[in-house]
Structure formats: structure tokens, C-alpha cells
N, C-alpha and C positions, 0 to 999 in steps of 0.2 A: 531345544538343547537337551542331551539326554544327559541324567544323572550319572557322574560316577564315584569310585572312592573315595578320590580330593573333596569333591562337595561334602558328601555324605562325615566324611572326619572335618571338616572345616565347621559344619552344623552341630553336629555332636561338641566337638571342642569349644561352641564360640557357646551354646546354650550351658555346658558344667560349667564354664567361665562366671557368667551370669550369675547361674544360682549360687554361687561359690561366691561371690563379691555382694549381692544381696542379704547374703545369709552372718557374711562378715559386718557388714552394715548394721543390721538387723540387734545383732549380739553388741556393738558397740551405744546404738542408741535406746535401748532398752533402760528404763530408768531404774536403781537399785531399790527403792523403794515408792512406796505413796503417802498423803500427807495424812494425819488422820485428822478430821474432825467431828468432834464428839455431840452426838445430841440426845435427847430424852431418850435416856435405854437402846440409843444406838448408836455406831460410829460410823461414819460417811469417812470413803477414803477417796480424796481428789488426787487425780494421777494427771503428770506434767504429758502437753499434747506430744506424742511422740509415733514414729511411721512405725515401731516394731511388726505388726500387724501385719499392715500392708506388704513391709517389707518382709517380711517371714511368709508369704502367700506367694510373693513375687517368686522367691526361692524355691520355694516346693512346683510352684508353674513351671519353673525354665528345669528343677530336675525332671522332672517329671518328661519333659519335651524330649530332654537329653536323653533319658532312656527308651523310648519311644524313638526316636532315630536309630540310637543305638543296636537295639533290638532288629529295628525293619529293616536297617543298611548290610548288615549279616545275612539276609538270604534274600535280598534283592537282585533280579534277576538282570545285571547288568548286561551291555551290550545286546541283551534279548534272550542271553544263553544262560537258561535255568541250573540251576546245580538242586540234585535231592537233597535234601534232610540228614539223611545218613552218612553220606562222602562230608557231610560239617561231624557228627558227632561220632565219628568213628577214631577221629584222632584225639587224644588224650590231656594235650595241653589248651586244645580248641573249650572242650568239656572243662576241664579246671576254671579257666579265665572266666569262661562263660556264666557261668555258676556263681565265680566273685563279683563278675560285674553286676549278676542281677541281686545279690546278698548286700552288696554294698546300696544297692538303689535301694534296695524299700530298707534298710538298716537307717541311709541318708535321712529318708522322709520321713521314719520315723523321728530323728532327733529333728527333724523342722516342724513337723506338724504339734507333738508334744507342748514345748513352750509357745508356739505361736496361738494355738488353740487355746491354753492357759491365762494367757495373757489377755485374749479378747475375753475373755468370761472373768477374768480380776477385773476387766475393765468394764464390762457390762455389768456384774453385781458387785457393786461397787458402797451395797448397806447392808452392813454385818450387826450383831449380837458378840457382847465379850470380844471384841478384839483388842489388844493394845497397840499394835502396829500393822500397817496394809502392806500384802505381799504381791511378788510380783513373779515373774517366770522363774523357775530356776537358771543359775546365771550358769554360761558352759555350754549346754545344749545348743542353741543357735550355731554356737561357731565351731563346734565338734560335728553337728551335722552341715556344715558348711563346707567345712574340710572333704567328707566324705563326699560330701557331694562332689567335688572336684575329682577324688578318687575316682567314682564311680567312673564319669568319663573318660578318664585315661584308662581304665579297665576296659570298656566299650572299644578306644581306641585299638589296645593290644587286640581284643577280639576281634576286632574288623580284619587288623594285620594279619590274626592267625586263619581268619574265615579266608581271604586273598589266597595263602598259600595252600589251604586246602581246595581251594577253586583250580587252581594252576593245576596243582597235581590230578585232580579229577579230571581235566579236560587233556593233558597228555595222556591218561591212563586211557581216556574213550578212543582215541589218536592210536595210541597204539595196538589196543584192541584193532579196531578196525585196519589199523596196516597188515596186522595178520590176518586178519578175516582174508584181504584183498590180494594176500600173495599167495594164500592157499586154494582161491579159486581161479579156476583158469576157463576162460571162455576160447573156445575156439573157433575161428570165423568160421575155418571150412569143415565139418561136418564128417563122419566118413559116411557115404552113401552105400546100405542095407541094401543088394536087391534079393528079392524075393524068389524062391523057385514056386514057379506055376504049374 
């Protein structure tokens, strides 16, 4: 079954979905603080078992997928008939979208990776010196970068939409091109026949 645009925007759309509801999750079960308890010249801060983690990894996986589809589904040689590089970046709104959709991806992962990273290392050193209370991610980021993440796909989307139209137009332009090639040469079956003086 050959890939086309439907698949390629169904994939992109159903993985931003993903990291988008992951990342939402993520920001909700994140616990506002840790417990402290205090021992000889240190304080141990016990933190309630919670998926933040897992789920903030899940989210940077499925953006990550999405842009990664994103990306390939744009200069995928559908049907078998290739289009260059150039007939995409010669149009202007192609180039703008293009550019938000890849600013918006790594923008995304940055606010997923940030607190998720944070979060596992509050949880893995988890014995401090002079603390009086145990911290946790900054709270916003997971679901600011959740958001975006969502963005980012629908960017990808438009981009597919605008890569579609400049495929069209490049394949009528080859079309046309070649209709004039074909009405400017003329084959003629019969020949005029040269004879020669001997």
C-alpha cells in the first residue's frame, strides 16, 4: 500500500496529539512539593510516587516522531514522482511555515525536556545540605511545552498543505514546459529526398 498525504497528516496529527495529552498529564501529576526529613546535618526529601517522568519522556518521544514525519512527509516522493528542493523553497509562505514549524519543535522540546530532566535529578539526589524545603520542576513548563507541541503539528500540517500546492504547480509547470517543447518540434514522416549531381 503506497503512502500518501492522508496517512502522512493522520501520523503527524495522531503523534502532536500524543505528546500534547502526555505533556498535559505530565504538568497535572507533577507533585508541588517534596516532604522534608531532617537527619544528622542533612535533609532527605521524600517525593510522592508520581509518572511526571515517564510521562514528560513519553511527550518529547511522540514530539519528536511528529516532527520526524513532519519533516519526511514534505519531500516525500509520492506517487514515485520526485519534486527538487527548490520548486518547495522558492515559494515564500512554503519557507515562513516551514521555519515556524521547525522553531516551534525544538522550542516544544525544549520546555519538555527542561522540567522533565529537573525533575528526575530532584528525584535522584534527593540529600541535600541547608535546605528547608524540597523542590520540584518549575510548575508551567510541561504544559506550555505541551501546548506547543500540539502547535508544532499543526504547523507541520499547514506545511504539508503548502508543500501539496507547490507539487501541483511544479508538475503542471513540467506539463507545460513539455507541451511547448512538443508543439515546436515537428517530425516529418516523409523526408524531402536530396539527389545528388554525379
Amino acid at each position: 500500500m503506497a503512502v500518501s498525504m492522508k496517512h502522512m497528516a493522520l501520523i503527524i496529527a495522531a503523534f502532536g496529539a500524543l505528546s500534547f495529552i502526555f505533556g498535559v498529564v505530565a504538568e497535572n501529576k507533577k507533585p508541588a512539593s517534596g516532604t522534608p526529613i531532617t537527619g544528622k546535618d542533612v535533609v532527605i526529601c521524600k517525593y510522592p510516587s508520581d509518572p511526571t517522568v515517564v510521562l514528560g519522556y513519553l511527550s518529547v518521544l511522540f514530539l519528536a516522531a511528529s516532527g520526524v514525519a513532519g519533516y519526511f512527509s514534505l519531500f516525500y516522493p509520492y506517487k514515485g514522482k520526485s519534486v527538487p528542493y527548490g520548486a518547495f523553497f522558492k515559494r515564500t509562505s512554503f519557507v515562513v511555515f516551514f521555519n515556524i514549524a521547525l522553531g516551534a519543535t525544538g522550542l516544544a522540546a525544549a520546555l519538555l525536556l527542561w522540567p522533565t530532566i529537573t525533575e528526575q535529578l530532584h528525584l535522584a539526589r534527593n540529600v541535600h545540605h541547608n535546605l528547608s524545603n524540597c523542590p520540584t520542576a518549575k510548575t508551567g513548563l510541561l504544559g506550555g511545552g505541551a501546548f506547543l507541541s500540539l502547535d508544532s503539528a499543526l504547523f507541520w500540517l499547514v506545511s504539508l498543505m503548502l508543500a501539496d500546492n507547490a507539487r501541483e504547480d511544479y508538475f503542471d509547470e513540467t506539463e507545460d514546459r513539455k507541451g511547448d517543447y512538443d508543439s515546436q518540434v515537428h517530425y516529418d514522416s516523409n523526408p524531402p529526398v536530396v539527389k545528388g549531381v554525379a
